[in-house]
C-alpha positions in Angstrom: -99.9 136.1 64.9 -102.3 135.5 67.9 -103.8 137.9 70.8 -103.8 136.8 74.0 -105.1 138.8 77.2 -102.6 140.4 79.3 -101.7 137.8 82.7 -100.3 139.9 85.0 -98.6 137.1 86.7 -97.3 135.5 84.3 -96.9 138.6 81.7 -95.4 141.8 83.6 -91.9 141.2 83.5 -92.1 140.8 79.6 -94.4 143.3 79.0 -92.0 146.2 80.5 -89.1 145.3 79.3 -90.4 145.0 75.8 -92.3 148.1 76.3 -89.0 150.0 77.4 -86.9 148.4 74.3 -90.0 150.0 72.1 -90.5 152.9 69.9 -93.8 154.6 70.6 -94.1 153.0 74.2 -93.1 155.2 77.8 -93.2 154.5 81.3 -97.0 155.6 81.3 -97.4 152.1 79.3 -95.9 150.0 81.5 -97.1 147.5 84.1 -95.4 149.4 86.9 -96.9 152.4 86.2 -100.5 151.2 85.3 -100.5 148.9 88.4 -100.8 151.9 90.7 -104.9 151.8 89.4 -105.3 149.0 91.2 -109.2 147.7 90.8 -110.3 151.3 89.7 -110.3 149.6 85.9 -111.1 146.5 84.7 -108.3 145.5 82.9 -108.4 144.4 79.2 -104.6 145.0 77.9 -103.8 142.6 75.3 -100.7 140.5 73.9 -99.7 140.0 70.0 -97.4 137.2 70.0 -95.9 135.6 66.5 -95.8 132.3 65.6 -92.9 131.4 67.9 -94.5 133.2 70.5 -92.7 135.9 70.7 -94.3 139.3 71.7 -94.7 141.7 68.7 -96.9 144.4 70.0 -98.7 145.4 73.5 -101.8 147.6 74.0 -103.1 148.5 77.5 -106.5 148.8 77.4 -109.7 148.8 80.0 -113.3 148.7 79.8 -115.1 152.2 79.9 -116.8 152.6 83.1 -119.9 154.0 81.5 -120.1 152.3 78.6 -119.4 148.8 79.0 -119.2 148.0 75.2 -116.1 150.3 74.8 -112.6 149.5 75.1 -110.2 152.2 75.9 -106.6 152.8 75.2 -106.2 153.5 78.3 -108.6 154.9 80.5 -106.8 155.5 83.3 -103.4 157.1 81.2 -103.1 159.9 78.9 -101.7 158.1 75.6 -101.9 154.5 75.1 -102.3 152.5 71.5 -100.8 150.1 70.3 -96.7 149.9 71.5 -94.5 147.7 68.7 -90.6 147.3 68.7 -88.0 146.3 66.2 -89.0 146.9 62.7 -92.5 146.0 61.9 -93.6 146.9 59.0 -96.7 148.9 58.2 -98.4 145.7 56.4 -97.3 144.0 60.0 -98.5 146.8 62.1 -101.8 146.9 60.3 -102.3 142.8 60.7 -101.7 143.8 64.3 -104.2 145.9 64.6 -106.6 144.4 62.6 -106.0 141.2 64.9 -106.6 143.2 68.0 -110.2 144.9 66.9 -111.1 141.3 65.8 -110.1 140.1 69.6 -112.2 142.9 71.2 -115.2 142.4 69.0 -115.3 138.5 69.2 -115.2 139.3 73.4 -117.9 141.6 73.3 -117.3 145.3 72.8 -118.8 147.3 69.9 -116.0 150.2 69.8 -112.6 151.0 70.5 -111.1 154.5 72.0 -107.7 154.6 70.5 -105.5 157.6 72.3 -102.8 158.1 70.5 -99.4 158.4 71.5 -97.5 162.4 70.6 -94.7 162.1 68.6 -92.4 163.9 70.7 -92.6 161.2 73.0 -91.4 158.6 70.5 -87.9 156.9 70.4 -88.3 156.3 67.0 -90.9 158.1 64.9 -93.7 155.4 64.5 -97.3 156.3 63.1 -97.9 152.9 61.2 -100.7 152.3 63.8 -102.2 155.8 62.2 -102.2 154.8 59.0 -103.6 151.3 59.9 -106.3 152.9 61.8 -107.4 155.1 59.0 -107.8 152.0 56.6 -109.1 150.1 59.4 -112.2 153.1 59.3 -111.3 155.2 62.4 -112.5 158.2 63.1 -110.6 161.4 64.8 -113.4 162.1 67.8 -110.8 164.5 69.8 -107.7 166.4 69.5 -105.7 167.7 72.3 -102.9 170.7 71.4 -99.9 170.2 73.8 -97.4 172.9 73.9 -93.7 171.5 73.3 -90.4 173.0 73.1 -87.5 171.7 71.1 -84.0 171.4 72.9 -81.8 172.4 70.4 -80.2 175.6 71.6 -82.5 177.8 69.1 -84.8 178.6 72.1 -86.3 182.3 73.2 -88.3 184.0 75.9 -91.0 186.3 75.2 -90.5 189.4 76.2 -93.1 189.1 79.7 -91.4 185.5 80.1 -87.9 186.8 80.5 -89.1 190.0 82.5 -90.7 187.8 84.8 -88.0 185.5 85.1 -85.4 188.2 85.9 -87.8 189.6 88.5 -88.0 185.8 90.3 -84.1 185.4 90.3 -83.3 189.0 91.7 -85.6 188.1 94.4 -83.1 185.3 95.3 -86.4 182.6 95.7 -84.6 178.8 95.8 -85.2 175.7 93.2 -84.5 172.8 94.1 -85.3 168.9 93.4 -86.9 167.7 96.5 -88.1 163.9 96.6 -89.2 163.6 100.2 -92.4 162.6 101.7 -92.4 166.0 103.5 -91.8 167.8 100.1 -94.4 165.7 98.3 -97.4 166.1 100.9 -96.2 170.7 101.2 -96.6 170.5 97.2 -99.5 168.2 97.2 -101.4 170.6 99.8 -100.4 173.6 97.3 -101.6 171.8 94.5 -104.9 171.0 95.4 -105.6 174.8 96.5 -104.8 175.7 93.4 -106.9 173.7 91.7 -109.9 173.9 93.6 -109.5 178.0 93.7 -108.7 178.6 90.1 -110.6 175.9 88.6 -112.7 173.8 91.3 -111.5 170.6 90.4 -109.5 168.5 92.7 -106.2 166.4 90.9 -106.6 163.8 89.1 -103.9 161.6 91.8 -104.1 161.7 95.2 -100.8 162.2 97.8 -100.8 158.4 97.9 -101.1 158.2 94.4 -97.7 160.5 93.8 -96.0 158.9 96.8 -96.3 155.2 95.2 -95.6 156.0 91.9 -92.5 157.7 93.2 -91.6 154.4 94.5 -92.8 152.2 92.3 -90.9 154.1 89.6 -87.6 155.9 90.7 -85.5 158.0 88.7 -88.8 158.4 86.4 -90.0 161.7 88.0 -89.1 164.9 90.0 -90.4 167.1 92.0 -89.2 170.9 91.6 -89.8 173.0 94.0 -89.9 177.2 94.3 -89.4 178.4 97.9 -88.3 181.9 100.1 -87.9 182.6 103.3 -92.0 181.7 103.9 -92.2 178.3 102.3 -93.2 176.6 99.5 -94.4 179.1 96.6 -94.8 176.5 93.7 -93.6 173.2 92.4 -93.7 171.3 89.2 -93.8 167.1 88.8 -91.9 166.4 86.4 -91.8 163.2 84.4 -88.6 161.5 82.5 -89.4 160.0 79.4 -86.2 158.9 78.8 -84.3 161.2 76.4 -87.0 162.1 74.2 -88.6 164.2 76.4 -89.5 165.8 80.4 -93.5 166.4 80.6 -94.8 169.0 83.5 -97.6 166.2 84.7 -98.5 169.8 87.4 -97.7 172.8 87.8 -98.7 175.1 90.8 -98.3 177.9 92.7 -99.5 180.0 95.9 -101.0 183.5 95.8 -97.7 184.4 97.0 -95.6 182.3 94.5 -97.8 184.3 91.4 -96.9 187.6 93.2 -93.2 187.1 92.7 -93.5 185.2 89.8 -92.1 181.7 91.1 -93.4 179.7 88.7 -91.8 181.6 86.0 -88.2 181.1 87.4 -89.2 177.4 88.2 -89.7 176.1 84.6 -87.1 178.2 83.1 -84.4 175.8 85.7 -86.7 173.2 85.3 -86.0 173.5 81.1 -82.6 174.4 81.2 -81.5 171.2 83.2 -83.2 169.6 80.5 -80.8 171.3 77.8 -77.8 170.8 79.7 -79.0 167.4 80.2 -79.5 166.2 76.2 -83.2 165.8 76.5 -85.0 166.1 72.6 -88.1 168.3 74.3 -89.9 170.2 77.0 -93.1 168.8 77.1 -96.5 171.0 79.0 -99.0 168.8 78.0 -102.3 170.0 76.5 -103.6 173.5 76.5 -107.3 171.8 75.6 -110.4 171.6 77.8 -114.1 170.3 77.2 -112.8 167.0 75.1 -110.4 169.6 73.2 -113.2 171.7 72.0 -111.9 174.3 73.9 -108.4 176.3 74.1 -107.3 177.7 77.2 -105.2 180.6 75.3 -104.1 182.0 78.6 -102.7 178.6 79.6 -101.0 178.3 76.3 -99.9 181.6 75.8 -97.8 181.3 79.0 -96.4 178.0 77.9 -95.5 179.5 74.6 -93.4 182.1 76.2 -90.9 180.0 77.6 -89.9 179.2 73.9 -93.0 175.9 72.8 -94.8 175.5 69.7 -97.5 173.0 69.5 -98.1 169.2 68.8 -101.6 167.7 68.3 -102.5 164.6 70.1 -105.7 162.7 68.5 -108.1 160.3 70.0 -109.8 158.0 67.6 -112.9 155.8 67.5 -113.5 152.8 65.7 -116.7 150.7 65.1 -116.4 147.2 65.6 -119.4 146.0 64.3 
């Protein structure tokens, strides 16, 4: 096997269609989604072909913008790795790897941020590339705790959840799925009040970000919106990860939408259309802050009362010197 460095003209097409044919690979993964970045990373994905040069394994990857020895799985997504397909086996997967830290290193860098992908997210369940990475001497430098409920009928509200949910739906307040421009730019403008006044951060996408991805990638994401008589109270962005799982990438409401508990009512539709839909699991993301040193136990309480446990997502370093 060989490693070649991604050519996005002469490489997308493959790359995507092998990554949506693979087990541990989503749409975050592929070219379409990653070419949204534009310039903001400079770009060191890489290729594993076999001896008929045939692709056994992706990884996107870019160089860390403040330390230019370190190579990062991916910078600019939340999960990256390695992505294989078929059925290579761990001895295989392992080679891979091993050929892939010995690529890096020969071109420079001196470590490696490897950011796992969660299981839930998985076709098939692969963590070959965590074993490999443990032999290859990796160490675990974070760990995120998503919150994550299974779809298989067996779920319950807690007690405030379902009060709160009932109080919403008496109030008659309207869900819907809303993909316009006008839709996107009301939630957008919601959004970024509610970030700055709970946490003073602004998002992590802009408008223009949300509006091409929604183009670039349709069918891939939703918005949800909660609204009365006034407007807008909340929304969620919801992406499709096929049928393993839907993933709240935000979730926000008004002062008003809190007061009548909007955001309650909206994830409870929001996860039942999942159900009704055959999706494997609800997916909130991480409840973690401060590189996962942190818990936000308010944040994951409230996930946890719509019916989630928890799934650990690890980020691992690797010296390669």
């Amino acid at each position: 096997m060989r490693v070649f460095l991604y050519d996005a003209g002469r490489d997308a097409e493959q790359w995507d269609m092998f990554v949506n044919a693979s087990h541990n690979g989503t749409f975050l993964q592929s070219r379409r989604f990653l070419s949204y970045h534009g310039d903001r990373f400079e770009d060191f994905s890489v290729i594993v072909r076999n001896e008929k040069q045939q692709i056994i394994g992706v990884m996107p990857a870019a160089r860390d913008k403040a330390d230019p020895s370190l190579v990062v799985s991916h910078p600019g997504i939340t999960y990256g790795g390695l992505v294989c397909s078929g059925r290579p086996g761990a001895d295989e997967v392992y080679e891979m790897l091993q050929s892939v830290l010995g690529w890096y290193r020969d071109n420079g860098f001196r470590s490696l941020l490897y950011k796992a992908v969660p299981w839930h997210l998985h076709a098939v369940p692969f963590h070959s590339d965590l074993y490999a990475l443990w032999r290859l001497g990796a160490r675990t430098g974070r760990r995120d705790l998503w919150n994550i409920i299974t779809l298989d009928g067996g779920r319950s509200l807690s007690k405030g959840r379902k009060w709160a949910v009932n109080k919403a739906r008496a109030s008659g307040l309207d869900i819907r799925v809303d993909g316009s421009d006008d839709a996107y730019r009301v939630f957008f403008g919601v959004l970024e009040e509610c970030l700055a006044g709970r946490y003073g951060v602004r998002p992590v996408h802009t408008l223009d970000d949300l509006l091409t991805l929604r183009s670039l990638l349709p069918g891939s994401m939703d918005l949800w919106l909660a609204a009365d008589e006034s407007g807008c109270l909340g929304g969620t962005w919801i992406f499709k990860m096929g049928k393993a799982a839907w993933h709240t990438q935000y979730i926000a409401s008004t002062e008003r939408g809190r007061d009548r508990f909007a955001v309650d009512l909206l994830l409870e539709s929001v996860i039942r259309s999942a159900e009704q839909q055959g999706i494997r699991y609800f997916s909130f993301g991480a409840s973690t802050e401060q590189n996962g040193q942190a818990l936000n136990s308010g944040l994951f309480d409230f996930k946890a009362g719509f019916g989630a446990g928890s799934v650990a997502q690890d980020f691992y370093h690797i010296d390669l010197e």
